[in-house]
C-alpha positions in Angstrom: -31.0 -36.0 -11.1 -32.6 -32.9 -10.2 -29.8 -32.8 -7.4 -27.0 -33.0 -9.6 -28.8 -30.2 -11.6 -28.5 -27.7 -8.8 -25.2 -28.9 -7.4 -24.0 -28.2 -11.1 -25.6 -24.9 -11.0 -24.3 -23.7 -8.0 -21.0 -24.5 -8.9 -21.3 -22.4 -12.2 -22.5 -19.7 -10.9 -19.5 -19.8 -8.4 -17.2 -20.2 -11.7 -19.1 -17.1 -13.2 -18.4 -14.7 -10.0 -14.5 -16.1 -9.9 -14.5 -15.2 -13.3 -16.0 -12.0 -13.9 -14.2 -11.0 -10.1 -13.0 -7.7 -11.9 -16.3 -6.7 -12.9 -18.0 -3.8 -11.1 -19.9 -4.7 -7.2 -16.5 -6.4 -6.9 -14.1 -5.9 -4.0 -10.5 -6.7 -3.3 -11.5 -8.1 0.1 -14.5 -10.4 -1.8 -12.0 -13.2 -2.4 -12.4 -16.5 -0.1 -9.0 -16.7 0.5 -9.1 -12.9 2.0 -11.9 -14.0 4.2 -10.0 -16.8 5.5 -7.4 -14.6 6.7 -10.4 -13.4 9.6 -9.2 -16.5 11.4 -5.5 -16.5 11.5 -4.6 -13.2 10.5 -0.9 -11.3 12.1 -1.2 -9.5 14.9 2.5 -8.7 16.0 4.8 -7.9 12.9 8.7 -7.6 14.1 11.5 -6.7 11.8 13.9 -9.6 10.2 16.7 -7.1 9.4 19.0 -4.4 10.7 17.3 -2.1 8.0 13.6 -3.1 8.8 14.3 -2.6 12.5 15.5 1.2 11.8 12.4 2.1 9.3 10.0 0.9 12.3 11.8 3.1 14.9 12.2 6.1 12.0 8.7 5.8 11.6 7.4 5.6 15.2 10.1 8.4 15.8 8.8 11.1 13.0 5.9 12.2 11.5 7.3 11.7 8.1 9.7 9.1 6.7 10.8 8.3 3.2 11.5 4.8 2.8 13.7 4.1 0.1 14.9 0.7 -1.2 14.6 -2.4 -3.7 11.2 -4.2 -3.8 11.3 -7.2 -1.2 12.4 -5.4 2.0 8.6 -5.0 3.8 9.0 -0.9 2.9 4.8 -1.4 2.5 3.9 -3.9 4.7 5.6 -2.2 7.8 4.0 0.9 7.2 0.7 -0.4 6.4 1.5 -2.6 9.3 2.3 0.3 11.8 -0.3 2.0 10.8 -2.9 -0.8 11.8 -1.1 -0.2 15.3 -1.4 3.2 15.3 -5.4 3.1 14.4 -5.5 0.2 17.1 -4.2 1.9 19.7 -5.9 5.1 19.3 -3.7 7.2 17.7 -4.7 8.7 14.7 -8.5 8.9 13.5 -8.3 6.8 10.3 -5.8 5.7 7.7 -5.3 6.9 4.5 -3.7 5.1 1.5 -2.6 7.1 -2.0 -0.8 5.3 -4.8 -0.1 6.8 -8.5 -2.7 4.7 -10.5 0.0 3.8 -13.2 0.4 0.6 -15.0 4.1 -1.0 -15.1 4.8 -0.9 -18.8 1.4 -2.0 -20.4 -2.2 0.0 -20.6 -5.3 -2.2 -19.2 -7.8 0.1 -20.4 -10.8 1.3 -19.3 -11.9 0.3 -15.4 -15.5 0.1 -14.7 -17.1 1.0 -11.2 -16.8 3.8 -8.6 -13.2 5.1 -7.3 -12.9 2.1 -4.9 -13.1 0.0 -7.7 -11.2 1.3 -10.6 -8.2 1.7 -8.3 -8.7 -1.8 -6.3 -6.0 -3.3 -8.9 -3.4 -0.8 -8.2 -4.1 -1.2 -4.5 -4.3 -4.8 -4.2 -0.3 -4.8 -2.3 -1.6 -2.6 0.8 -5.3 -4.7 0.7 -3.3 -7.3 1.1 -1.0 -6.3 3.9 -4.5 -4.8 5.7 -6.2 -8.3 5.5 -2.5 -9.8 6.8 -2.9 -7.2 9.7 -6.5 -6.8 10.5 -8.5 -9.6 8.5 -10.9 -9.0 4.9 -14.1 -8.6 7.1 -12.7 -5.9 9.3 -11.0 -4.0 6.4 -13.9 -3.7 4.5 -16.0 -2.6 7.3 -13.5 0.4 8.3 -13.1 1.3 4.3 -17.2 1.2 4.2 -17.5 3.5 7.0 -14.4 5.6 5.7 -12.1 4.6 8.7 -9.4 3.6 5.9 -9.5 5.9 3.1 -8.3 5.2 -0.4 -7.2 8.7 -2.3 -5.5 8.6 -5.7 -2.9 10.7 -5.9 -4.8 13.4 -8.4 -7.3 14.1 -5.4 -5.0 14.8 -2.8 -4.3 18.2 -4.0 -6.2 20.8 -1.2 -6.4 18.8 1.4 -5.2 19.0 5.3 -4.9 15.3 6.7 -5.2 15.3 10.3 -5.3 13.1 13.0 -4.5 10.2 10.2 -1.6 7.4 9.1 -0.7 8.6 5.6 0.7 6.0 3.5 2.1 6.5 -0.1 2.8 3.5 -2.3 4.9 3.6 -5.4 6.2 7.2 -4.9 8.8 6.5 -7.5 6.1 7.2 -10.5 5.3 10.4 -8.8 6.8 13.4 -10.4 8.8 16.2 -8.0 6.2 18.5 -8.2 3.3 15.7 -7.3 5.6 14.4 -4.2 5.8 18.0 -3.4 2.2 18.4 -3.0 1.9 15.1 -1.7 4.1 16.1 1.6 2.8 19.3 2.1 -0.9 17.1 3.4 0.8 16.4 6.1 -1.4 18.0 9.5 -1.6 18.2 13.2 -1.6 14.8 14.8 -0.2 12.6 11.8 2.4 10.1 9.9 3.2 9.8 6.9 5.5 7.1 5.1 6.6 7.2 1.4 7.7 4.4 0.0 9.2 3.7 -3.4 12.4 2.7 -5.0 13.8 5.1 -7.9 15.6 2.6 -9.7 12.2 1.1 -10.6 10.2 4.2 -12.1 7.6 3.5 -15.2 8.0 6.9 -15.8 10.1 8.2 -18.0 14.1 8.9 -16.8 14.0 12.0 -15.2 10.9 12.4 -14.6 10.7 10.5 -11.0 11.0 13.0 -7.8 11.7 10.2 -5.2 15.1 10.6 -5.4 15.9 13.7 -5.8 13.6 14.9 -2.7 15.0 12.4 -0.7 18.2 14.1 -0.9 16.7 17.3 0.2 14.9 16.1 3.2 17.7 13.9 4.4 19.5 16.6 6.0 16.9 17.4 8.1 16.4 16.2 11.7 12.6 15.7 12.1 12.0 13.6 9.0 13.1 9.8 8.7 14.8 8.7 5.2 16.1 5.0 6.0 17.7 3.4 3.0 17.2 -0.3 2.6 19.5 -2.3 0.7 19.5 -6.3 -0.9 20.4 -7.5 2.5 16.9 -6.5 4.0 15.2 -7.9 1.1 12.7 -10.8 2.5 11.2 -12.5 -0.6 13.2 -15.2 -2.4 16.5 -15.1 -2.2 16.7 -15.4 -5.9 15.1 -12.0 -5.6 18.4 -10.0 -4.0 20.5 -12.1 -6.4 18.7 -10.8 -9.7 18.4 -7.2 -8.6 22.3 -7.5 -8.1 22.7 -8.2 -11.3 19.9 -6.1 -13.4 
């Protein structure tokens, strides 16, 4: 009886942390299924379209590229994924990821904890594409000793990022003027990839500078703009056939 007791108590208290897994002391990379991924995790990522293939070489070939296209074409997980190489390999010093902490169409309030862990939510996409590439254990070791840095997008302002893989998620609900700042970072030694698609902006019309900046950098040589269309689009295939339509 006094097994069953504990057996039952264990298994609440598992119920209570799964519950309660967005409380503060929480991390993203917590999750059992995230530390399965230690064992199986990808180590070679290769492109499964024409427009995948030329983002990979755009962003191997520059040190900044602004990849534009619907959601489903791998516009995060290569860069996320190339930067893992890069950090690998010796590269750069550390990676750093910066998303807009905004909220697609409905408020969640009030997050509790430090910075890692009110923006956890809004970064779950690229903790998930780390844990793909390196494994949970090894991700939250390098973000513990500040190997892989997470910086909003309101502290970024200042700053000189050297020797680092730059990521920004989501550029579409950045304004011009924050994407301007945002690119101007950029330092000796360093990539950076933007990635967002302006026909999906939580911001209000107009407001979005993905597009518009875009234009302006495409005509110059040293930076990478690859537009990906439905036909790179690697999720269900339902996915390409709604966004067609919508």
């Amino acid at each position: 009886m006094a097994k069953k007791t504990r057996k039952s108590r264990k298994t609440q208290e598992h119920e209570f942390k799964v519950i309660n897994s967005g409380v503060a002391n929480w991390h993203p990379l917590d999750d059992e299924i995230d530390n399965n991924r230690d064992q199986k995790f990808v180590k070679n990522v290769k492109p499964r379209s024409e427009g995948q293939a030329d983002l990979m070489q755009s962003i191997r070939e520059h040190s900044l590229t602004m990849a534009i296209g619907p959601a489903g074409t791998g516009k995060t997980y290569l860069a996320i994924s190339l930067a893992v190489e890069a950090l690998l390999k010796g590269e750069v010093e550390r990676i750093i990821l910066s998303r807009p902490a905004m909220e697609a169409g409905e408020s969640i309030g009030f997050l509790p904890g430090d910075l890692h862990e009110k923006m956890a939510p809004y970064l779950r996409p690229l903790y998930d594409a780390l844990g793909d590439r390196m494994g949970g254990k090894k991700v939250r070791q390098l973000i513990d000793d500040g190997t892989i840095e997470i910086a909003p997008v309101g502290f970024m302002r200042g700053r000189t990022l050297n020797n680092a893989f730059v990521v920004i998620d989501e550029a579409q609900n950045c304004t011009y003027s924050q994407l301007k700042m945002l690119l101007s970072r950029l330092g000796w030694h360093s990539t950076m990839v933007v990635t967002g698609d302006p026909d999906q902006s939580d911001l209000l019309e107009g407001i979005s500078g993905l597009a518009d900046i875009s234009n302006r950098l495409e005509p110059i040589s040293r930076i990478g703009v690859v537009r990906l269309s439905q036909e790179d689009i690697v999720r269900h295939p339902l996915v390409a056939d709604m966004l067609g339509v919508l």
